[in-house]
N, C-alpha and C positions, 0 to 999 in steps of 0.2 A: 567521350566514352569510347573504350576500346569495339570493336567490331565483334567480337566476342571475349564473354569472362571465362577465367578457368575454371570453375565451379561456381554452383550459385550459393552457397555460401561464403563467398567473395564477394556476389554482385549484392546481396543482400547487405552483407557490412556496409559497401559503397552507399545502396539506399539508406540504410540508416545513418548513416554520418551525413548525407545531404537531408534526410526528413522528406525523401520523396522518392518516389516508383517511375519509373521512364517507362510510359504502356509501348510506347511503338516499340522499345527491345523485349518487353513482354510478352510482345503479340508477333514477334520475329520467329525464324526456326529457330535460330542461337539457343532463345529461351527455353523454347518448346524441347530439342535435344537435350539439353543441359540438364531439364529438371527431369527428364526421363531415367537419367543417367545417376540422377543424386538414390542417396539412402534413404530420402525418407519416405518414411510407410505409416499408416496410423493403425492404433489399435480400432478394434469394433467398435461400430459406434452402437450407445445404450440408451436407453430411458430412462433418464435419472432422476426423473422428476414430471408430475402428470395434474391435473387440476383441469374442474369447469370452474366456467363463467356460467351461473344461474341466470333466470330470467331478470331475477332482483337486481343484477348485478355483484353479486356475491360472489366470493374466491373461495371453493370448496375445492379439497386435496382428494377427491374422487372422481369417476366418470361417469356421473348421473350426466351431462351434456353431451356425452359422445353419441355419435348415430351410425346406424348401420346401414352399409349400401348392398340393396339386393335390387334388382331388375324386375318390375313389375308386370309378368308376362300379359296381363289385360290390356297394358299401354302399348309394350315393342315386342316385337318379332324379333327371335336373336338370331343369326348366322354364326355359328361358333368356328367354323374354319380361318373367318377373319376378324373375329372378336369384337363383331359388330353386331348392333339392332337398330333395326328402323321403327320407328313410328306406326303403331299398327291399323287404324283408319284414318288416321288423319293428322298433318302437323297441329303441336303445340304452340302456343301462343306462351313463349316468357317475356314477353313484354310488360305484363299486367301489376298492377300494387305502387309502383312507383311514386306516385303523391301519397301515398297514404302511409310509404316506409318510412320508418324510423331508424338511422344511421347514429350507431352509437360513436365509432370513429372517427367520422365528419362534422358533430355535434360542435358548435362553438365554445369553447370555456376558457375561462380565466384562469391565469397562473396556478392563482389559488383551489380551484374546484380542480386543475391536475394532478397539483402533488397528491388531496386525497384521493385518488380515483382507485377502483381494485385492478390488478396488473400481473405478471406472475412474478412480480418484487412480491408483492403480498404472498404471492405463495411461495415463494422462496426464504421471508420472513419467517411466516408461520413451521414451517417443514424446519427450518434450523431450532426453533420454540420446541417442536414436537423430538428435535435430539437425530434430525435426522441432517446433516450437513454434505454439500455436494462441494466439492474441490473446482473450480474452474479461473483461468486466470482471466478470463473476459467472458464477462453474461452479453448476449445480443439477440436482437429481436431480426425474423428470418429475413424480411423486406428489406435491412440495412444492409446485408450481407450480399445477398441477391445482386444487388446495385456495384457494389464494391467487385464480385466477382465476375460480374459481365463487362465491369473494364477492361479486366486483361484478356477477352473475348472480342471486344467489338468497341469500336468509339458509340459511347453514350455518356449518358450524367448520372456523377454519382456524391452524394452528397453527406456526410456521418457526424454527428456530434460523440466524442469520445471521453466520459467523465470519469475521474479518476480519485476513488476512495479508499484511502488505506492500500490495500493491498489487490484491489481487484478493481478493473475496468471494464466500462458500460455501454455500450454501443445505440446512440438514438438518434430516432431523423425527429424533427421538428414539421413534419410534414403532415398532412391531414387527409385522412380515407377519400377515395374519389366518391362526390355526393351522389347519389341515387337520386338524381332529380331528373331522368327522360328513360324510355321504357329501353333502349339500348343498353344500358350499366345495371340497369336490375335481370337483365337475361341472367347473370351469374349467381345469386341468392337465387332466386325463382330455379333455377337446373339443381343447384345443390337440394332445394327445396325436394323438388321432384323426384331424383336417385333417392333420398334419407326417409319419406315419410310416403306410404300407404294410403295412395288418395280415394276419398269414399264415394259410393255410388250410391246416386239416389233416384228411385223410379226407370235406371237402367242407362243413367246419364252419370259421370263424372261430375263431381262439387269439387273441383282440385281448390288444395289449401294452401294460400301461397302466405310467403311470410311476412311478419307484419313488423318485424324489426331485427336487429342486428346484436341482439343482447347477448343472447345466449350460446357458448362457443365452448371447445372443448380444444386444450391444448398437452402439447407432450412439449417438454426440456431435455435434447439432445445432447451427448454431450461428444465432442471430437477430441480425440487427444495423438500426439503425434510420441510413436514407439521409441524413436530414435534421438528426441529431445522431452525437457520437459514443459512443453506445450500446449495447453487443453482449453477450450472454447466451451459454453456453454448456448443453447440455440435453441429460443420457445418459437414454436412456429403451430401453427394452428392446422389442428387437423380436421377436414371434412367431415370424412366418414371412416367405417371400420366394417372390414370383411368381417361376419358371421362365423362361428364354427359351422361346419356342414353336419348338416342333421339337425339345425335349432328352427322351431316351426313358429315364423315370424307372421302371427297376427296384428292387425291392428290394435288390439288392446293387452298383448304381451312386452314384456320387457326381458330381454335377452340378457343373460348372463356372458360377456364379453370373454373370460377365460383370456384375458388378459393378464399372465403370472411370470411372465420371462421379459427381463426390462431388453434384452437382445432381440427376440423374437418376436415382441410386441410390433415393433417397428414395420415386420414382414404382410402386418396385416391392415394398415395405412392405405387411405384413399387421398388423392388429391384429383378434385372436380375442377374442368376449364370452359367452359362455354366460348363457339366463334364460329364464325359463320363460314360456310364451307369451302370461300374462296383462298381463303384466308386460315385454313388448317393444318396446313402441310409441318411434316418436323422443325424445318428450319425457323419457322413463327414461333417456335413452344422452347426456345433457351431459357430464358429465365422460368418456367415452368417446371422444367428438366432441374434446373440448378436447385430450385425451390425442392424437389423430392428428394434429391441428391443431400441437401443439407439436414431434412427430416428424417433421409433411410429410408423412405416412401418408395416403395416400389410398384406402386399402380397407379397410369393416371388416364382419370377417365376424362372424356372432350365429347360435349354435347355439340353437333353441328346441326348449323343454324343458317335456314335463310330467310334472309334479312333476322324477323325477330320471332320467326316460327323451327321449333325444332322439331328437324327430319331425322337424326339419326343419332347413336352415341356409337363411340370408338373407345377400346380398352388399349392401351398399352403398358408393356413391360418396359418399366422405363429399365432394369437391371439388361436388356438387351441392347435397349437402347445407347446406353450408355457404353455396352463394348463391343456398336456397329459401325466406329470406322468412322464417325462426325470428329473430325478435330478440334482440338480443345472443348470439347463435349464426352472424351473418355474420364470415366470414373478414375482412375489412375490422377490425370491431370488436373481436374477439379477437386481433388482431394487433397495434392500436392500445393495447387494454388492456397489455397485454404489456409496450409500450413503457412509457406510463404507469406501471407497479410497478417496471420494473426501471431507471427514471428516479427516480421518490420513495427508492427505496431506496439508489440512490450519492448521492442531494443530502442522505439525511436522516443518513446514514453519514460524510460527505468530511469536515463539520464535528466530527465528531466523536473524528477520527482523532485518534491521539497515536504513529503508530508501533510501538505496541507490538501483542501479541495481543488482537482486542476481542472479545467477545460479543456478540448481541443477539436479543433474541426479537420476534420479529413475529405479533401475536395478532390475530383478532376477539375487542373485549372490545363486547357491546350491536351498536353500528350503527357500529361504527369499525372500522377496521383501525390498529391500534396500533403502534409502533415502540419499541422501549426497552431501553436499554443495562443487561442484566446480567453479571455478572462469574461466568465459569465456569475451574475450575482446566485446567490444560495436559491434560490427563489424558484431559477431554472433547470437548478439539479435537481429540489423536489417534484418539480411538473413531472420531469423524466423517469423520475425514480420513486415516486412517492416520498412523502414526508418521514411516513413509516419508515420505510426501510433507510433512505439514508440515515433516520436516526441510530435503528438497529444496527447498520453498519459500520456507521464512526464507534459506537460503543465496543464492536464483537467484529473486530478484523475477522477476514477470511482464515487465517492461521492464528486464531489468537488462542494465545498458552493458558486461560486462567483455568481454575476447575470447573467453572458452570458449562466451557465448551470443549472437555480437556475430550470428550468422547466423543464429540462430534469433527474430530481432526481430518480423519482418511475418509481418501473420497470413494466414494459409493462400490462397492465391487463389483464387477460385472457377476461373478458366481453370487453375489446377494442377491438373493430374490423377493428378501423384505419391501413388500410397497404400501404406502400411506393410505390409510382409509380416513 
């Protein structure tokens, strides 16, 4: 490989004709300059798509599961010059519930209890039923991306199964939720618990109500698309919580009107929750956190610090500052551009390889590469992935399919539409 390419739509073609990414020229200046220097730029990113997870497990195209983050001044003292509160008599204990939690992600199941599971393929099923269709040339879920984008960050492992239907491709890991089995991994439910729900007092004492499983969730579908090409990603990533209008008077037996109506501006009022213990908080620990907002549009993220497994304080950051304070390869610019870049190499190193039919493919770091390669997985493990549902839906009703039942359902979502699903 040359010392440096003349543009990286050069060194791109090169990756895709080898079916692999070189991280160490990645993670070089070379890189870094070059793609500084390239055209591309994306448009806005929007909500093109929103749905809970009910307690049932149900896929409803509303936000009856979203919750809102307000700071319960009976708990923390806030410092608002540094966008901090402490704990007001006394640290919190998130350690607690842990045996008693129920892990919907970590849960054991067979092939077959996956493909039926609810997912936002189901709401992405249903929403195209409803005549509402979303254009994207790859759906993927945020955790797989996450991993994929922190390679050309830093040596780590990243791992993607990449399915390919008709005309659009799927992005899954085969990996299972980290178990909730010791009071250190339930710190994270138990903090989001605490920020989202209004804990009750009783006889002048706190009854905090911690959570008893992992059911219930509330997600937004992202969509990124690249101005200069036609490139577009679709990205469900699970949202925490949701900033209030100011002026809504949040009792514990109200339910707030979100005035969520703008699929652009929605995004502006996103919370993403981190719990970690205080030695251990610094920026440079929260990359993949950063990337995680960064791929939602999530511009707030809040970090409960902890010590050991008692929490002393929370901290707010702008992660929109964040991002254009001078961390390399942590500028929005650059992780936007990476973005494009993988999910460019990955339709050019896929188009050729197409035959129609259901393809597989796994996308690894093997050494200092990010690899591409066609293995063959029975039907069985595309429904886990994808549901039964929808791949059926999908082999029948391609993503551009011309007949008249989706002849209206073509163009993708405008960002000036402000039509959203109830």
């Amino acid at each position: 490989m040359p010392a440096q390419w003349e543009n990286v739509e050069e060194f791109l073609a090169h990756c895709c004709e080898h079916n692999e990414i070189d991280l160490d020229y990645v993670r070089s200046d070379n890189f870094y300059n070059m793609l500084r220097q390239c055209d591309w730029s994306k448009e806005p990113l929007y909500e093109a798509l929103y749905y809970s997870r009910t307690p049932s497990l149900e896929i409803k195209l509303n936000r009856s599961s979203a919750k809102t983050w307000v700071m319960d001044e009976r708990l923390f003292i806030a410092h608002k010059a540094t966008n901090t509160w402490r704990t007001r008599k006394f640290p919190i204990d998130l350690g607690r519930g842990h045996a008693k939690f129920q892990d919907n992600h970590s849960k054991e199941m067979s092939l077959e209890e996956d493909a039926q599971r609810g997912t936002k393929y189901t709401a992405l099923a249903n929403s195209e039923r409803n005549g509402v269709k979303i254009q994207a040339d790859i759906v993927a879920t945020r955790s797989t991306l996450v991993n994929l984008m922190m390679s050309g960050i830093d040596s780590t492992k990243a791992s993607t199964w990449i399915y390919a239907v008709n005309d659009q491709l799927f992005l899954e890991d085969d990996k299972k939720g980290t178990p909730f089995n010791n009071p250190s991994v339930m710190t994270g439910p138990n903090f989001e618990q605490l920020m989202t729900v209004r804990q009750k007092m009783v006889n002048g004492r706190f009854c905090f109500e911690w959570p008893k499983n992992s059911n219930e969730k509330y997600y937004t579908l992202v969509r990124h698309s690249c101005s200069s090409s036609n490139d577009s990603i679709l990205v469900a990533c699970e949202i925490d919580a949701v900033r209030p209008l100011e002026g809504i008077d949040l009792k514990p037996s109200s339910n707030e009107t979100f005035g969520l109506d703008d699929p652009v501006k929605n995004l502006e009022r996103y919370v993403e929750f981190k719990a970690r213990v205080q030695w251990n908080s610094g920026l440079k620990n929260f990359h993949p956190a950063l990337i995680q907002c960064q791929l939602a549009g999530t511009p707030t993220l809040v970090v409960g610090l902890k010590d050991k497994l008692k929490l002393t304080s929370v901290k707010e950051w702008d992660v929109n500052k964040v991002l254009s304070g001078g961390m390399k390869r942590l500028e929005k610019w650059f992780l936007d551009r990476w973005l494009i870049f993988l999910v460019r190499f990955i339709k050019g190193c896929i188009s050729k390889k197409r035959n129609g039919k259901l393809q597989s493919f796994c996308f690894d770091v093997e050494g200092s590469k990010l690899v591409m390669r066609e293995l063959t997985r029975p039907r069985l493990h595309f429904e886990a992935a994808l549901t039964s549902d929808f791949l059926k839906w999908r082999e029948e009703h391609p993503q551009r399919a011309l007949d008249d039942q989706l002849a209206k359902l073509l163009g993708p979502l405008s960002i000036k539409d402000k039509t959203i699903v109830s």
